[in-house]
C-alpha atoms as an extended CHARMM CRD file, in Angstrom:
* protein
*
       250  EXT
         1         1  UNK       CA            -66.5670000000      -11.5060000000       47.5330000000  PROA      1               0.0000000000
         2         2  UNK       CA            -65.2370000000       -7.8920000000       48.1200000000  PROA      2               0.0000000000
         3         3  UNK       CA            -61.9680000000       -7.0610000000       47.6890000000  PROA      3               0.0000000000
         4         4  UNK       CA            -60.2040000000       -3.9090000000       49.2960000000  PROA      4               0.0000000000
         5         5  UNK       CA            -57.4210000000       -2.8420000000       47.4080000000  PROA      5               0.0000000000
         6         6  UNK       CA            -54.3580000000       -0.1960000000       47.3160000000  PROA      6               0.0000000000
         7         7  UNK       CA            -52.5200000000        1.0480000000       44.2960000000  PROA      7               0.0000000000
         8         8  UNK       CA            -49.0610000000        2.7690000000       45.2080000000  PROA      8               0.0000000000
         9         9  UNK       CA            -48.0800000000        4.6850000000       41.4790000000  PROA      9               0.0000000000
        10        10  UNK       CA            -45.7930000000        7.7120000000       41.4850000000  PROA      10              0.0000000000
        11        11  UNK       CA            -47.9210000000        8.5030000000       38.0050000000  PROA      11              0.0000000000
        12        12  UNK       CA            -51.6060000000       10.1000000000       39.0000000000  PROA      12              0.0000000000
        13        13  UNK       CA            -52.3430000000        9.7210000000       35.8210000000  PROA      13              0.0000000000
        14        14  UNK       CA            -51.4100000000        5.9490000000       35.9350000000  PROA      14              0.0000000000
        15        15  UNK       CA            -53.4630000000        5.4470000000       38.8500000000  PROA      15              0.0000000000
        16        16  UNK       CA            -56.7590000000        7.1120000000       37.4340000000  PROA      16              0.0000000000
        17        17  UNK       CA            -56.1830000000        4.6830000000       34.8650000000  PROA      17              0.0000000000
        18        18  UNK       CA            -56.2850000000        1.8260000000       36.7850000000  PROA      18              0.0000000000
        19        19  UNK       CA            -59.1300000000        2.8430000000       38.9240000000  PROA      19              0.0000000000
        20        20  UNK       CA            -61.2150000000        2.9880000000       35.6230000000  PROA      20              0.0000000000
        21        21  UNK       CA            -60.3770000000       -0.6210000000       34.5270000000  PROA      21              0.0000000000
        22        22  UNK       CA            -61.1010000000       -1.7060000000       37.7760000000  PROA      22              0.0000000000
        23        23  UNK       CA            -64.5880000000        0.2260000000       38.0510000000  PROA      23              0.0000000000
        24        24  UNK       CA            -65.2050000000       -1.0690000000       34.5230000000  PROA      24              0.0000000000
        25        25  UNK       CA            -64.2650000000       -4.5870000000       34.8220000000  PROA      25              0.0000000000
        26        26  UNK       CA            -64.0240000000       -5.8930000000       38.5410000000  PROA      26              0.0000000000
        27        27  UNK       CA            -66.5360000000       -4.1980000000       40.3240000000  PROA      27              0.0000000000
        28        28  UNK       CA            -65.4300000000       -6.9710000000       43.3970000000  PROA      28              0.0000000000
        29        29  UNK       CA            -62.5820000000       -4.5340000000       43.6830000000  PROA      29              0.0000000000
        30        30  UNK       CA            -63.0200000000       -1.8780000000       45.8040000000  PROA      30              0.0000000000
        31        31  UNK       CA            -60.1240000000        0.9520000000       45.4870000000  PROA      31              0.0000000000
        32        32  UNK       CA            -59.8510000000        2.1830000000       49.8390000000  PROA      32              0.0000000000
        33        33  UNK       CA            -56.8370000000        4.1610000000       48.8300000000  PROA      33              0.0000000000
        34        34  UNK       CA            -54.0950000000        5.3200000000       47.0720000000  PROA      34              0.0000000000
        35        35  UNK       CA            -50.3990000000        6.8340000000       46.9550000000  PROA      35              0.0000000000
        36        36  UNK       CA            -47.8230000000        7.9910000000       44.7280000000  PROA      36              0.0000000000
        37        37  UNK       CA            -44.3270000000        7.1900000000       46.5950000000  PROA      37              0.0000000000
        38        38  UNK       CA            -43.3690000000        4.5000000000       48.6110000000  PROA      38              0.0000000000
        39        39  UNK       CA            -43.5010000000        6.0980000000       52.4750000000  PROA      39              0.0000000000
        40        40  UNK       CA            -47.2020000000        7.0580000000       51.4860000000  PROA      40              0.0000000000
        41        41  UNK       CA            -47.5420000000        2.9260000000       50.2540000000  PROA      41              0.0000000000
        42        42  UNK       CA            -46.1440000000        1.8780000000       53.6180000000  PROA      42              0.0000000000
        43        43  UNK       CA            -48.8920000000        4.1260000000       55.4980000000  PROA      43              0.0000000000
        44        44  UNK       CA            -52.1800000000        3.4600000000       53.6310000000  PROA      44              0.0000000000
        45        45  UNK       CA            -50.7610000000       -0.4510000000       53.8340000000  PROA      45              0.0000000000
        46        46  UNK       CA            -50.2570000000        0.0530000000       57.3950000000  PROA      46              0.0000000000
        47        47  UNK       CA            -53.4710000000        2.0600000000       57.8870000000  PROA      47              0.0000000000
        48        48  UNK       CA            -56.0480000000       -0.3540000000       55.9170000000  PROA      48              0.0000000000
        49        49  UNK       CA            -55.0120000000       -3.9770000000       56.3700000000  PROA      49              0.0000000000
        50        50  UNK       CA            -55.8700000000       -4.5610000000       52.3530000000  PROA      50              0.0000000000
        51        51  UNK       CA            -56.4350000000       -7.4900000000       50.9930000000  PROA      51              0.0000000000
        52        52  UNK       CA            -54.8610000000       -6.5290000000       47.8410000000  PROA      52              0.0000000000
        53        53  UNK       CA            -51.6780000000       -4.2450000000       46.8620000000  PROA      53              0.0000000000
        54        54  UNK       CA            -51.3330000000       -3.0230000000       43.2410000000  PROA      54              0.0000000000
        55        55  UNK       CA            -47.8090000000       -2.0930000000       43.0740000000  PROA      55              0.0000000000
        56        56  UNK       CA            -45.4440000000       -0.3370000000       40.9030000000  PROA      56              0.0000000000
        57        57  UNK       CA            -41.9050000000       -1.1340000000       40.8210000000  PROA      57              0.0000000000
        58        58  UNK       CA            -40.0450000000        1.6460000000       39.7310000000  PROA      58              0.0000000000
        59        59  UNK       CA            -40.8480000000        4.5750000000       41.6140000000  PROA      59              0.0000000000
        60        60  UNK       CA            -38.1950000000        7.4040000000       42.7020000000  PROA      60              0.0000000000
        61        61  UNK       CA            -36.2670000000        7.4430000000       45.6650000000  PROA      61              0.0000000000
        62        62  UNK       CA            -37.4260000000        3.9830000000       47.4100000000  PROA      62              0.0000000000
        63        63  UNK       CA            -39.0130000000        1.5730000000       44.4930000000  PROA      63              0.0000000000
        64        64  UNK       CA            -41.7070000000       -0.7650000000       45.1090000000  PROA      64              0.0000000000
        65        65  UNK       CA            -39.6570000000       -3.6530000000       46.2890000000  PROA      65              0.0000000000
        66        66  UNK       CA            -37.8170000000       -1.0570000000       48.8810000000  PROA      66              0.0000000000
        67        67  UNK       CA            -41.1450000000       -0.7110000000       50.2750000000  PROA      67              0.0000000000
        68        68  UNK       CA            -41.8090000000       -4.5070000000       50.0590000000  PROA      68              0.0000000000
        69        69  UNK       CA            -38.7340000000       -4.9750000000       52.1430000000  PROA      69              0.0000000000
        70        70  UNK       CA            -39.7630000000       -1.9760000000       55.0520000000  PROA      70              0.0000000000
        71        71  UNK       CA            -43.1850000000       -3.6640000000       56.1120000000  PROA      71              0.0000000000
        72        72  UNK       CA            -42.8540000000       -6.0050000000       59.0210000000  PROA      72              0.0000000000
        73        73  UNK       CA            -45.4810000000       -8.2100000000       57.5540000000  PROA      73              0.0000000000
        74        74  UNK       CA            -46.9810000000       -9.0850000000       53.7760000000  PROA      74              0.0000000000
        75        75  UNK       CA            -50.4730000000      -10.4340000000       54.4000000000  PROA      75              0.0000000000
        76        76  UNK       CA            -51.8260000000       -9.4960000000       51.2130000000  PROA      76              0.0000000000
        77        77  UNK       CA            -51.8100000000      -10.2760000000       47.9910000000  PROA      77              0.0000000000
        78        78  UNK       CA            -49.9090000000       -8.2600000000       45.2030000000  PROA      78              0.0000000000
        79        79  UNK       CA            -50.2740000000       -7.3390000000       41.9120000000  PROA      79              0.0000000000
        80        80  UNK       CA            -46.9690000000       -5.7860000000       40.3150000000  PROA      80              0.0000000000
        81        81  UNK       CA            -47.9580000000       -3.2160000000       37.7970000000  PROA      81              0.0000000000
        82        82  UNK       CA            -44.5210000000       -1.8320000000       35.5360000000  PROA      82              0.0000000000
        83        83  UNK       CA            -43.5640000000       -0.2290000000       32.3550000000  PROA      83              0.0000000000
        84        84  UNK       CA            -40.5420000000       -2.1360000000       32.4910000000  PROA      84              0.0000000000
        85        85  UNK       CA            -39.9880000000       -6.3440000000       32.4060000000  PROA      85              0.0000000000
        86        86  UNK       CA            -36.6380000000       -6.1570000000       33.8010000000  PROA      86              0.0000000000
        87        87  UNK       CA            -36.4160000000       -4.9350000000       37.4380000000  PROA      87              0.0000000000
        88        88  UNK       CA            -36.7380000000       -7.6910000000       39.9920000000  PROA      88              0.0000000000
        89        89  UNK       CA            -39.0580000000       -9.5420000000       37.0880000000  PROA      89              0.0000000000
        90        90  UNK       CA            -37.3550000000      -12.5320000000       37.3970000000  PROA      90              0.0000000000
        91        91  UNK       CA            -37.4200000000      -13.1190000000       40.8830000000  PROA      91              0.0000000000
        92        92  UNK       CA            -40.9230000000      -12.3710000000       40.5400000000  PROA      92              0.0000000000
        93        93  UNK       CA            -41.2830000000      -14.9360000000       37.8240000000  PROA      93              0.0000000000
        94        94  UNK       CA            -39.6700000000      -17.1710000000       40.2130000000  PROA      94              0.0000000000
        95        95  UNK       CA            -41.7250000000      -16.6520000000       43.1560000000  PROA      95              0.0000000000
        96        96  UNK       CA            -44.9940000000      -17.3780000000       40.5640000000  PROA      96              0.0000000000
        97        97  UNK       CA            -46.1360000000      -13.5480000000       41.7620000000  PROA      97              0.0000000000
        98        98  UNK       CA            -48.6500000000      -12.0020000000       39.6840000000  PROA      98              0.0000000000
        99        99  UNK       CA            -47.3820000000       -8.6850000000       37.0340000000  PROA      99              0.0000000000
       100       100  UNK       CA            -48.8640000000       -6.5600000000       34.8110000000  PROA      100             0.0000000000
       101       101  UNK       CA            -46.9140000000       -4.7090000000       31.7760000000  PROA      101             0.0000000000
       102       102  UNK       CA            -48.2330000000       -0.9160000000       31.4220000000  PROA      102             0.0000000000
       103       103  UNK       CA            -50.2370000000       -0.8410000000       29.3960000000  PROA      103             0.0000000000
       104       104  UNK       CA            -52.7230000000       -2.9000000000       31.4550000000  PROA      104             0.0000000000
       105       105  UNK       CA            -54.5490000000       -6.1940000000       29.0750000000  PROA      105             0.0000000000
       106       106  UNK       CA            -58.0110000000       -6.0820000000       30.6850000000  PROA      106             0.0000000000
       107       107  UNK       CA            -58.1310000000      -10.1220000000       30.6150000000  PROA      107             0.0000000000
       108       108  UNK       CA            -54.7110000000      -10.3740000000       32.1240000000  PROA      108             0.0000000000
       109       109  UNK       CA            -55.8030000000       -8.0540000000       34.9280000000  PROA      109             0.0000000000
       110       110  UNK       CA            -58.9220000000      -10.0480000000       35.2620000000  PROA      110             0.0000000000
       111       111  UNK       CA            -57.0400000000      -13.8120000000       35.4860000000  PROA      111             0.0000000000
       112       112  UNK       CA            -54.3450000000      -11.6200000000       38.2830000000  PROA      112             0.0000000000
       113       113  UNK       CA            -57.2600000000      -10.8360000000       40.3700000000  PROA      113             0.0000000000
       114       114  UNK       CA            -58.9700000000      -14.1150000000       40.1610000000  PROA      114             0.0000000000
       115       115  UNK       CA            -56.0130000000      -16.0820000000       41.2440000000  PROA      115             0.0000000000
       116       116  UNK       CA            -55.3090000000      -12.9810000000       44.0090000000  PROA      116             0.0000000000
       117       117  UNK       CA            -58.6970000000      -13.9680000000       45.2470000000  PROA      117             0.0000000000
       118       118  UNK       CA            -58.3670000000      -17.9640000000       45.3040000000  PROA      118             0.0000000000
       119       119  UNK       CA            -55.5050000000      -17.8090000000       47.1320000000  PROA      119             0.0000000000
       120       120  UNK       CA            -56.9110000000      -15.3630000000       50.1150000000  PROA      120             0.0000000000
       121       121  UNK       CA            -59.5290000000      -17.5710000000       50.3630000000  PROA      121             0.0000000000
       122       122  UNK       CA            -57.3310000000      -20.0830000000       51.3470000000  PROA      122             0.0000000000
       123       123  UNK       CA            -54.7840000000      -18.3310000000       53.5550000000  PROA      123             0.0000000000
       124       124  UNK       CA            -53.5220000000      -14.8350000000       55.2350000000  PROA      124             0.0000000000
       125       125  UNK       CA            -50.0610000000      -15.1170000000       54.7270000000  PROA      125             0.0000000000
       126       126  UNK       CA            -48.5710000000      -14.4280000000       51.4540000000  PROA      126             0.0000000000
       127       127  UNK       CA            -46.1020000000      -17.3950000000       51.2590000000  PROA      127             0.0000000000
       128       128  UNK       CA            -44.6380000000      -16.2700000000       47.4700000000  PROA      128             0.0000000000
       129       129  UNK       CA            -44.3890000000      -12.9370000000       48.4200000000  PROA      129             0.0000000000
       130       130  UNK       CA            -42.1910000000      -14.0860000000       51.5830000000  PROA      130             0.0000000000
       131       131  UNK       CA            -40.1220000000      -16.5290000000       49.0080000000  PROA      131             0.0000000000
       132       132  UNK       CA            -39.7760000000      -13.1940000000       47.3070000000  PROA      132             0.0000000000
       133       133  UNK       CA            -38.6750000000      -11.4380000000       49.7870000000  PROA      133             0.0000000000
       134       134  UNK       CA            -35.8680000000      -13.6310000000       50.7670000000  PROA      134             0.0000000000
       135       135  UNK       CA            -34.8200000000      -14.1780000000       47.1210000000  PROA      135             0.0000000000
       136       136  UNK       CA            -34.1460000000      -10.2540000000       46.8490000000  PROA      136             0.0000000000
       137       137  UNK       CA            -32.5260000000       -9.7520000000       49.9780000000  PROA      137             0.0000000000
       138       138  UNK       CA            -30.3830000000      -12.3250000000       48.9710000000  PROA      138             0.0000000000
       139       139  UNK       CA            -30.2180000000      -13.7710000000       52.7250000000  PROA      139             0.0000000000
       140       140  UNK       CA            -29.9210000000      -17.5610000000       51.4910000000  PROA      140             0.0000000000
       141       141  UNK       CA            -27.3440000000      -19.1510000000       49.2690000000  PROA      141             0.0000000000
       142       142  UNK       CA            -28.5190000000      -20.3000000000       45.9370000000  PROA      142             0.0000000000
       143       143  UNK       CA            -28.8280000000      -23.7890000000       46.8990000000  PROA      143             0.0000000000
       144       144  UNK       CA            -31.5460000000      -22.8580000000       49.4240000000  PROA      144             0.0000000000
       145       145  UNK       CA            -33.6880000000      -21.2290000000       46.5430000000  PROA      145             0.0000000000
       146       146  UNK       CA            -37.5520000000      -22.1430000000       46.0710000000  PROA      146             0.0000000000
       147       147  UNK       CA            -38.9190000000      -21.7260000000       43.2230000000  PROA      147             0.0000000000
       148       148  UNK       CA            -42.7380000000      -21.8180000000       43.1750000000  PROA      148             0.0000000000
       149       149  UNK       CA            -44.4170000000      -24.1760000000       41.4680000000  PROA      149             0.0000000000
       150       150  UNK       CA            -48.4140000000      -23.5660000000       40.8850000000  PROA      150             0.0000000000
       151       151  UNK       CA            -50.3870000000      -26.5570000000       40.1860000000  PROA      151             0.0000000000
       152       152  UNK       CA            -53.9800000000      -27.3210000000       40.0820000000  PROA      152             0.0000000000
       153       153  UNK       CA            -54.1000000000      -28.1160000000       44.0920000000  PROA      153             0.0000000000
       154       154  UNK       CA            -51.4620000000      -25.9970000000       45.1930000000  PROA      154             0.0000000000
       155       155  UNK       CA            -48.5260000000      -23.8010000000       44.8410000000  PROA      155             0.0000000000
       156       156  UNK       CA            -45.2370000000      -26.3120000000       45.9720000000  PROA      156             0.0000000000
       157       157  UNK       CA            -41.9530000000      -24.6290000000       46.7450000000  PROA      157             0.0000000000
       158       158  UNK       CA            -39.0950000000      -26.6710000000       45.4460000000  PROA      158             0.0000000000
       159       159  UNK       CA            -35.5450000000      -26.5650000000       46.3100000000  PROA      159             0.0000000000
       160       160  UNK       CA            -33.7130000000      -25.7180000000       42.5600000000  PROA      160             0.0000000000
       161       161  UNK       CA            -31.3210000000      -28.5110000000       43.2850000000  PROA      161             0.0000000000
       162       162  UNK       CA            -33.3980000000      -31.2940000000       43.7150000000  PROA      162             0.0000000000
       163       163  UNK       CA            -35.0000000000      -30.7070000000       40.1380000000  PROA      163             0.0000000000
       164       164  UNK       CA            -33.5090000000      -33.1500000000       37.7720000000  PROA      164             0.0000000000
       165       165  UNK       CA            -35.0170000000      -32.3020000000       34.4970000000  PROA      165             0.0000000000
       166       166  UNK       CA            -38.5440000000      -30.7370000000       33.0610000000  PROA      166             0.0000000000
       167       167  UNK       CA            -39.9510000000      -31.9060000000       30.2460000000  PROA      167             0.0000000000
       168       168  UNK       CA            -42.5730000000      -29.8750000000       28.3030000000  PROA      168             0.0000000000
       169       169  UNK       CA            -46.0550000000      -30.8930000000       26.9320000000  PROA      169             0.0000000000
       170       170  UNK       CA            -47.8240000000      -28.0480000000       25.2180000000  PROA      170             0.0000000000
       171       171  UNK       CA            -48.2730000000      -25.2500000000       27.7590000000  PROA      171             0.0000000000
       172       172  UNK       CA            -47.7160000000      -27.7800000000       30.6790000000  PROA      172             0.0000000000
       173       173  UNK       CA            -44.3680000000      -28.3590000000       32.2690000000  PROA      173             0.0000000000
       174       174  UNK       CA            -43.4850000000      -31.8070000000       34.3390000000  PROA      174             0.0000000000
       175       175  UNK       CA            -40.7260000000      -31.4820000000       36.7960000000  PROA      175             0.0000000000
       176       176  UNK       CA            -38.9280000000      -34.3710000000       37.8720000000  PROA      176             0.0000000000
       177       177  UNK       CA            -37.3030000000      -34.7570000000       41.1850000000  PROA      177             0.0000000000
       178       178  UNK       CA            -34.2620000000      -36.1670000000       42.9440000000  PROA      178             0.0000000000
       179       179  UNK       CA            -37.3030000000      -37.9240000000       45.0820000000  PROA      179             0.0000000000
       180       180  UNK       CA            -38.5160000000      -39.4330000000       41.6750000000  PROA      180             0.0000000000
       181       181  UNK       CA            -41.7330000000      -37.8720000000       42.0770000000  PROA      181             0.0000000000
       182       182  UNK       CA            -43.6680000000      -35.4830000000       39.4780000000  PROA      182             0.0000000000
       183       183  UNK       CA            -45.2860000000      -32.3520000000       39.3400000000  PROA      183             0.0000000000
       184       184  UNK       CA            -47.4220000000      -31.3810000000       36.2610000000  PROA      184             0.0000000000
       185       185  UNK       CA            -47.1320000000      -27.4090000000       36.5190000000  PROA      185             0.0000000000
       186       186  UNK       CA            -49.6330000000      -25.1970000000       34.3360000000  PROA      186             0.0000000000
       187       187  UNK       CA            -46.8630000000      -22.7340000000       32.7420000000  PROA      187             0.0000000000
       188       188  UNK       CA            -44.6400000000      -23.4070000000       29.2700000000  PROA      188             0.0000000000
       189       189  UNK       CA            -41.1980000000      -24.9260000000       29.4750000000  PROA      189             0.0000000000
       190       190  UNK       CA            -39.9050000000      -21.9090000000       27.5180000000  PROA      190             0.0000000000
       191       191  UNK       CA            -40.9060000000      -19.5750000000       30.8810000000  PROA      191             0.0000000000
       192       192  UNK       CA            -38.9860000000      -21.9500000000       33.0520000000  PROA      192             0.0000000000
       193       193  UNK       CA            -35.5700000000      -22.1050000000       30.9690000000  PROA      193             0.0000000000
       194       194  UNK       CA            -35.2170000000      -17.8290000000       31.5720000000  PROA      194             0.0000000000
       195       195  UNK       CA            -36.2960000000      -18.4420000000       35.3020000000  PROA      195             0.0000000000
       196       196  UNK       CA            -34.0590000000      -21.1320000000       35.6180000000  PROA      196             0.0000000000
       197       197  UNK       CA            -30.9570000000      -20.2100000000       33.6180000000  PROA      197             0.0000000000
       198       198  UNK       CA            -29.2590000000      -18.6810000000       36.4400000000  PROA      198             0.0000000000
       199       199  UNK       CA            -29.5430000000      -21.9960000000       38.2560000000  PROA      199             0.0000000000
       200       200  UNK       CA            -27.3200000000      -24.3520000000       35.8790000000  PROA      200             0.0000000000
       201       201  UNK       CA            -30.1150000000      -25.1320000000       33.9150000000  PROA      201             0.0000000000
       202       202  UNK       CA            -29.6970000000      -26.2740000000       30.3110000000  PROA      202             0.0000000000
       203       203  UNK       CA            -31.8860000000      -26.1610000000       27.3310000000  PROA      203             0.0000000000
       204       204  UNK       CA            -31.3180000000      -29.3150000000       24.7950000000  PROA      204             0.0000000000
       205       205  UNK       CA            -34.6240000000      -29.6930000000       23.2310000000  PROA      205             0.0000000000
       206       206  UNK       CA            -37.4050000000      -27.8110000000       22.2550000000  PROA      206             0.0000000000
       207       207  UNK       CA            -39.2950000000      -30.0890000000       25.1890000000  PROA      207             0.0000000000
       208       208  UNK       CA            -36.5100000000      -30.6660000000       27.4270000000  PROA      208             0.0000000000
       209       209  UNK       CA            -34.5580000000      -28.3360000000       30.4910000000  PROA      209             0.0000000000
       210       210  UNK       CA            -32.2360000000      -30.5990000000       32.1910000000  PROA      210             0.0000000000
       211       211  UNK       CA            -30.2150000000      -29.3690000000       35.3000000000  PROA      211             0.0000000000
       212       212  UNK       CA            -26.3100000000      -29.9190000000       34.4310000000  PROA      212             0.0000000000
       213       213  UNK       CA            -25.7890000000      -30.8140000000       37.6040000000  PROA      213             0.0000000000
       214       214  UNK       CA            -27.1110000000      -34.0870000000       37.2240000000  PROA      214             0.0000000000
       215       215  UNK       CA            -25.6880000000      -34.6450000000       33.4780000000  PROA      215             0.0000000000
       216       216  UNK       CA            -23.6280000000      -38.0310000000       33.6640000000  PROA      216             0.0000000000
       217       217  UNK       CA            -22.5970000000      -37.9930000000       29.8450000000  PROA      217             0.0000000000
       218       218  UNK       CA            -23.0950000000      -37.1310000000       26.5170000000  PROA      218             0.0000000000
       219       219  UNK       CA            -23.5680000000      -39.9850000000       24.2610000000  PROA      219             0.0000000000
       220       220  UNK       CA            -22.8410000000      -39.2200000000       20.4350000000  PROA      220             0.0000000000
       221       221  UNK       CA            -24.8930000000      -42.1710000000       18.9660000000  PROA      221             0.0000000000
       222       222  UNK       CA            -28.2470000000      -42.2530000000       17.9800000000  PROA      222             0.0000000000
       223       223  UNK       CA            -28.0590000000      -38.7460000000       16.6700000000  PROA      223             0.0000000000
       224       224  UNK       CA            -27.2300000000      -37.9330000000       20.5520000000  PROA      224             0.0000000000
       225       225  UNK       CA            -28.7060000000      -37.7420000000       23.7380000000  PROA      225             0.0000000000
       226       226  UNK       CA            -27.8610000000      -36.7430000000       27.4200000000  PROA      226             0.0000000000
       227       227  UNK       CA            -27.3470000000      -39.9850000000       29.7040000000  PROA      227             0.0000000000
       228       228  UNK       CA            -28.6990000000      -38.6140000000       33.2790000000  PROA      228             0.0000000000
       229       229  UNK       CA            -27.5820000000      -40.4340000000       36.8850000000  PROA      229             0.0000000000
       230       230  UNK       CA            -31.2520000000      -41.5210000000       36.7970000000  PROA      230             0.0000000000
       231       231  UNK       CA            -30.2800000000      -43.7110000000       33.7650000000  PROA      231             0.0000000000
       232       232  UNK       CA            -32.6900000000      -40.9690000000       31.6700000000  PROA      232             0.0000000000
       233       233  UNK       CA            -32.0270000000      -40.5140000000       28.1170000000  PROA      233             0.0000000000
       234       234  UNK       CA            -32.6530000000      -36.7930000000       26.7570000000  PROA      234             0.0000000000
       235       235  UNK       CA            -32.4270000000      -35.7000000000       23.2720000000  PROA      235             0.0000000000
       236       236  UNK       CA            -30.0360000000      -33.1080000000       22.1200000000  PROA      236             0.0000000000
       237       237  UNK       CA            -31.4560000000      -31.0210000000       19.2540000000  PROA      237             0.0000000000
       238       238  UNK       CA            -29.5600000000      -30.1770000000       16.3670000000  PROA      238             0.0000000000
       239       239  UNK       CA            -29.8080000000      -26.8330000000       17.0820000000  PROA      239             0.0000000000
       240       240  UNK       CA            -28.6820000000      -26.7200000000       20.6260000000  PROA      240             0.0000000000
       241       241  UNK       CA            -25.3590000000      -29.1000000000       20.1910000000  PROA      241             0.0000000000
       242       242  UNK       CA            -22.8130000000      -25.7670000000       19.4610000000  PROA      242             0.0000000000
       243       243  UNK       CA            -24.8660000000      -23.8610000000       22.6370000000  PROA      243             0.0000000000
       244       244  UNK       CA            -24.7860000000      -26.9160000000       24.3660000000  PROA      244             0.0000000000
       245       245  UNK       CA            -21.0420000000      -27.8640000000       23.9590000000  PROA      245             0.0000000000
       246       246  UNK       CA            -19.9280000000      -24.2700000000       25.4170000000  PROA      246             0.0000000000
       247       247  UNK       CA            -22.3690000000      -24.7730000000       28.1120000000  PROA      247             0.0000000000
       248       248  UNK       CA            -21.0190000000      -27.9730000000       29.3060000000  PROA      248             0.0000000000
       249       249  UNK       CA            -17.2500000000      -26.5760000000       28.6460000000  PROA      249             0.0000000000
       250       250  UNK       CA            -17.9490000000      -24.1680000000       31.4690000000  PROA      250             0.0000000000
């Protein structure tokens, strides 16, 4: 299946680059245009319906999630190419979008633009990229928040606050609900505890991320565990009982 594509880079030289890779190693890619600022991104967006954007964030004067924010609709899929993992990164960890760090890792780009074209297969809207949206113009409080949740079926958006716990299993994550149902999620526990840090989210165990809110004690025997409302018992590592203690003291 072809794939029509954009990529909006205020570096030509960054741009030439990517159009190689591409031609090199996803010929299903097919490059329609390109620009170098974001009023020229909104235009060649506006002017060829793509099916995928390749996107840089920063940019000068308006940055690639300015230009997010300006179109009226998002029914494409996006790649975020950047030099930098801090801008917006971790809302766009948190709405499971796709990024690429310059300089670009051929199989990375590869995996992006397989999963960029499952997922148009299945739809035309851009659900994570309108969870995105909403998480960066800040228009919901934080207990409204979805995080997105890819699975093997399906990519679930789940209310922070009705997470209880994760627990980790190699480079799997299981999330466990208020609802008492499960969700096996194909991503490491260690990518969740940055995402979710900012959500009362606690790390006590190399395979456990517990939300505090839901912390009914801290029982000191048996070398110590977390006691949830669920009745759940959670380790505390040795390591994380000082970080844990000033965490809970908050």
């Amino acid at each position: 299946m072809k794939i029509e594509a954009v990529i909006i880079d205020d570096e030509e030289n960054n741009i030439d680059n990517l159009r190689q890779i591409l031609q090199q190693n996803c010929p299903n890619v097919i490059i329609v245009d390109t620009a170098k600022n974001a009023d020229e991104g909104y235009s060649i967006i506006v002017k060829h319906n793509p099916d995928l954007v390749f996107l840089d964030i920063e940019m000068p004067v308006k940055n690639g999630i300015d230009l997010l924010k300006s179109l009226p609709k998002h029914n494409f899929e996006i790649i975020f190419v950047t030099a930098f993992a801090k801008y917006g990164i971790q809302a766009v960890k948190f709405a499971a979008i796709d990024y690429l760090l310059k300089p670009i890792n051929v199989d990375e780009l590869k995996e992006a633009i397989n999963r960029a074209e499952q997922k148009r297969a299945q739809k035309k809207q851009n659900l994570q990229l309108e969870n995105l949206m909403q998480l960066l113009q800040q228009q919901q409080p934080k207990s409204e928040h979805r995080i997105a949740l890819p699975t093997a079926r399906e990519t679930r958006f789940a209310k922070t606050e009705e997470i209880i716990r994760c627990e980790s299993s190699n480079n799997y994550t299981t999330f466990y609900f208020i609802t008492g149902e499960k969700l096996l999620v194909s991503k490491p526990i260690y990518e969740y505890e940055e995402i979710l840090s900012d959500y009362h989210f606690i790390r006590c165990h190399q395979s456990h991320l517990v939300n505090r809110k839901y912390i009914k004690s801290w029982v000191k025997e048996d070398g110590g565990y977390l006691l949830l409302d669920d009745k759940t018992q959670i380790p505390v590592s040795r390591q994380k009982k000082e970080t844990l203690k000033e965490l809970l003291m908050k």
